[in-house]
N, C-alpha and C positions, 0 to 999 in steps of 0.2 A: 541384265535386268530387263530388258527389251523382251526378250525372250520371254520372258516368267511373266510380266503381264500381258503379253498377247496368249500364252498358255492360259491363264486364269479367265482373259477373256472369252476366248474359246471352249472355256467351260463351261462359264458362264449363260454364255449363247446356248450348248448344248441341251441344259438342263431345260431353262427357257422353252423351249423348242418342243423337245421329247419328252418331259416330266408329263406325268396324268395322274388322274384320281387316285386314291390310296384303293379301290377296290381293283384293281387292273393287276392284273401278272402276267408278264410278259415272257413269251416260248422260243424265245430268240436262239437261246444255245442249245435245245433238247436234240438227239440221234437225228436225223434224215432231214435235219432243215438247212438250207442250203440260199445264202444272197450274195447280190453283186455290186458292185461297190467303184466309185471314184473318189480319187485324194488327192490333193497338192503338195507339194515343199516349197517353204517362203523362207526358205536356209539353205544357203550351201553347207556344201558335206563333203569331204575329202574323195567321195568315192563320183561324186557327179560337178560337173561348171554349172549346173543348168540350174534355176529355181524360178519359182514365180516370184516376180518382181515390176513394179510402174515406178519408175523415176525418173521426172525431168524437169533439169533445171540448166541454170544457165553453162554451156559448156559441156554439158556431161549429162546422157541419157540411158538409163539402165531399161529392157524391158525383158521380159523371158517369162516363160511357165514351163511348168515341169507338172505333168498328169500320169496318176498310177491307178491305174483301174485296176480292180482285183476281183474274183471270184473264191468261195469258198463254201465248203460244205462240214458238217459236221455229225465228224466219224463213231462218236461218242458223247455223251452227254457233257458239255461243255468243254467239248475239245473241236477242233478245225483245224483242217488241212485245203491249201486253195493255192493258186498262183494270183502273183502281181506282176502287173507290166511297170512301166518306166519307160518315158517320151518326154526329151523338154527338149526345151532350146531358148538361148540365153545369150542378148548383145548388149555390151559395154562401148561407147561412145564416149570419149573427153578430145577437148578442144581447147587448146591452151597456146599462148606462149613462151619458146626458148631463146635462150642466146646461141646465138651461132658457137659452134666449134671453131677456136683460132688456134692457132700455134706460133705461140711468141708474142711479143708485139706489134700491132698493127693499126692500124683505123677504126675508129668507132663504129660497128656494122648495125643496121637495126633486127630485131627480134625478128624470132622465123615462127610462122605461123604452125601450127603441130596438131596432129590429127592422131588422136593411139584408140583401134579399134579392137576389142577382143570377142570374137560369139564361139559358143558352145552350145555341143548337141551331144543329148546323149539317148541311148538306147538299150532298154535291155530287161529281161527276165526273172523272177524271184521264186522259186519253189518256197511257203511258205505255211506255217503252223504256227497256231496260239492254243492257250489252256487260260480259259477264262473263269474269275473267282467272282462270284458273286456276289456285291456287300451291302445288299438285303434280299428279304425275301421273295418281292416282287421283279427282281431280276431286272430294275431300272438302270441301275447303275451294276459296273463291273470293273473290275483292274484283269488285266492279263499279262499273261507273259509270252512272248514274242520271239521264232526261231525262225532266219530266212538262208539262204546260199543266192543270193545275187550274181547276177551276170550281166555285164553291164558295159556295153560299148562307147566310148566319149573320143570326140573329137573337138577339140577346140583350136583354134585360128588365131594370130594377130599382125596388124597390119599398123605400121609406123608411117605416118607420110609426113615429110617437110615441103613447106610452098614458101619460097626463096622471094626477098621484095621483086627481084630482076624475072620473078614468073618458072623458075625452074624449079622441078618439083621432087624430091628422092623419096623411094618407097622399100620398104623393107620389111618383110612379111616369115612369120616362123609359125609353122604346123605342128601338131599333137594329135599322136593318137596313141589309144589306151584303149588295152581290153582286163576286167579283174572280174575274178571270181574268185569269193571270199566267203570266209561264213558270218552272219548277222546273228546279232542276239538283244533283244530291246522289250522293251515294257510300255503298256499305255493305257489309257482308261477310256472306256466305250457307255455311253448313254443310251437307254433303248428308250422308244415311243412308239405309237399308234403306228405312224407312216414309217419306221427304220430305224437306223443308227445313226448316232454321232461317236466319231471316237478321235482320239486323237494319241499316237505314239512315237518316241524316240529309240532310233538304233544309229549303228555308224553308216547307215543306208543314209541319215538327217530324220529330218524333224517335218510329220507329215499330220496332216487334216482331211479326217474323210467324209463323207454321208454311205453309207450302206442301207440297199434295199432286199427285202428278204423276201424269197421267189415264191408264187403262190403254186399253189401245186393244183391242177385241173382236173 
């Protein structure tokens, strides 16, 4: 549900933004126009650790962003072909209380202070094409449909530490790396206005937010 209304708000915003007068038609998707474009993810997705994320609260501190800049030009009249990058990087922080590990019975020991840290980075490439449908005649609003081949390097980290009352500390740390290439296929709806785009699409790449500026030609 979380989802669906930050989706809706997101539209919301778009419209806001980019809607203009009913005399305005917008050339956004015609043959040789050609813009460049950044986007977020505020989701993870099976294919990345990373997302844009601010949380903190008591014990437990989430931060990370994940940036996809993309270029693309179009090869046809409402069709596009372009690359997206993919850069995030994502750390997980909790801070909590355990009981010690006993074996059998023994003396009442006090709680071990516990530290479980996880960050992720990821990296990586998208060869990418849409076919966008126009649904009016001012070309304000659009649905498209979305085909990428992702390549996509992730590493993620995590570090366990116990700090004992007597001051000794144990650390335990396990590594992840991943490399996938995979094919994508997803759908999303784009806003045009005076200054660019809004659009907003889901594939198993996740769930992304963009602005796109369309190149003036000299």
């Amino acid at each position: 549900m979380k989802k669906v209304w930050m989706l809706l708000l997101a539209l919301c915003f778009g419209q806001l933004v980019f809607s203009q007068n009913e005399k305005t038609t917008h050339s956004h998707f015609n043959k040789g126009k050609s813009f460049w474009g950044i986007g977020i993810s505020p989701v993870y997705s099976d294919m990345m650790g990373s997302y844009t994320d601010i949380s903190i609260t008591k014990g437990n501190t989430n931060l990370g962003i994940l940036l996809a800049p993309m270029y693309g030009k179009f090869v046809q009249q409402n069709w596009m072909i372009g690359v997206m990058g993919i850069a995030g990087v994502h750390t997980d922080r909790r801070s909590y209380l355990t009981y010690p590990i006993t074996i059998g019975p023994g003396p009442s020991l006090p709680n071990v202070d516990t530290k479980n840290i996880d960050n992720s980075l990821d990296i990586g490439i998208a060869p990418i094409t849409r076919y966008y449908l126009p649904l009016n005649k001012r070309n304000s609003t659009a649905f498209f449909l979305q085909a990428a081949l992702p390549a996509v390097y992730s590493k993620s980290n995590n570090t366990l530490r116990y700090k004992y009352a007597s001051g000794a500390v144990d650390e335990f740390n396990y590594q992840y790396d991943q490399f996938s290439l995979r094919g994508s296929i997803g759908f999303g709806l784009s806003v045009q206005g005076k200054f660019g785009s809004f659009d907003t699409h889901v594939s198993n790449m996740g769930w992304f937010l963009s602005f796109n500026k369309l190149i003036s030609k000299k």
